[in-house]
C-alpha positions in Angstrom: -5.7 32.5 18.7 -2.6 30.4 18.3 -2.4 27.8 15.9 -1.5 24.0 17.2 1.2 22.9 15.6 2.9 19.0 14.7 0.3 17.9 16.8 -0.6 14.1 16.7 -4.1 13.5 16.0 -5.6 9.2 16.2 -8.9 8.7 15.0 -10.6 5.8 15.8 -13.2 3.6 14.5 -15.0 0.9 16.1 -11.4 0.6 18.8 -9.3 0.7 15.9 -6.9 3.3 15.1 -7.2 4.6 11.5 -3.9 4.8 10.3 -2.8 8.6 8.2 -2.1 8.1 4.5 0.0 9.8 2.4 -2.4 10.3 -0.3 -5.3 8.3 -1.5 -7.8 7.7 -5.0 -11.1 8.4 -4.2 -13.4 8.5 -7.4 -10.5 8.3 -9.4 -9.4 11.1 -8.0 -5.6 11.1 -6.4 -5.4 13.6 -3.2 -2.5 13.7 -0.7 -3.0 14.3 2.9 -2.7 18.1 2.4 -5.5 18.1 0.4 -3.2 18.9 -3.2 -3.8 17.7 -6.4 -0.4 17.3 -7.3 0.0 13.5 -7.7 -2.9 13.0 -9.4 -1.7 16.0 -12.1 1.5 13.8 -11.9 -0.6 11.1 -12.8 -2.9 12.4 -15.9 0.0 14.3 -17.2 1.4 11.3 -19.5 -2.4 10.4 -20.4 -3.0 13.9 -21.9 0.3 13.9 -23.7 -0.8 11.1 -25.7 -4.2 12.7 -26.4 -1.9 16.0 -27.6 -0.3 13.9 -29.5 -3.0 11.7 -31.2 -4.7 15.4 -32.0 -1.3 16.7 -33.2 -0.4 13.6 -35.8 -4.3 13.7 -37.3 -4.6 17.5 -37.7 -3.3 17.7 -41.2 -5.0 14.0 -42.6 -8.4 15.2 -41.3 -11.2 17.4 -41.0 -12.8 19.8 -38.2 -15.3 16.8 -37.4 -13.1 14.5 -37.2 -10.3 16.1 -35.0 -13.3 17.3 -32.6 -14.0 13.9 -32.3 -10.9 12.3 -31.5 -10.6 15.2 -28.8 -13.7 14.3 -27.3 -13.0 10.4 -27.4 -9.7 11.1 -26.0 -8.2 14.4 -24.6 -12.0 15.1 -23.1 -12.6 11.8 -21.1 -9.5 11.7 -19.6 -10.3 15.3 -18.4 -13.7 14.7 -17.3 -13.1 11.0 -16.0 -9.2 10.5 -15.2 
């Protein structure tokens, strides 16, 4: 079985052609046309820092409790949500 290669492929819906993106965000999620998660990592990467860094600046001023909360306000939404 050989494998078709840099072959041009037009889809079509209702007689208009459906142009190829580079990426897209679908559900707040960033794919690129090979499927890779790579731009949306790009993406999240700074968000997380600040999270690190909010958890990193409180962890001597406060508790356990406290510092689980601030991860799951911040550091934990951005993972489950960004």
């Amino acid at each position: 079985m050989k494998l078709l290669t840099n072959e041009t492929f037009h889809s079509y819906y209702e007689e208009e052609l459906i142009k190829e993106l580079i990426n897209t965000q679908f559900v707040c999620l960033e794919i690129d046309k090979y499927m890779n998660w790579k731009n949306h990592t790009v993406h999240i990467l700074p968000e997380l820092s600040n999270a690190c860094y909010a958890i990193r600046r409180m962890y001597n001023f406060s508790n356990t409790e406290k510092i689980k909360m601030i991860n799951y306000a911040y550091f934990h939404s951005i993972m489950k949500y960004a």
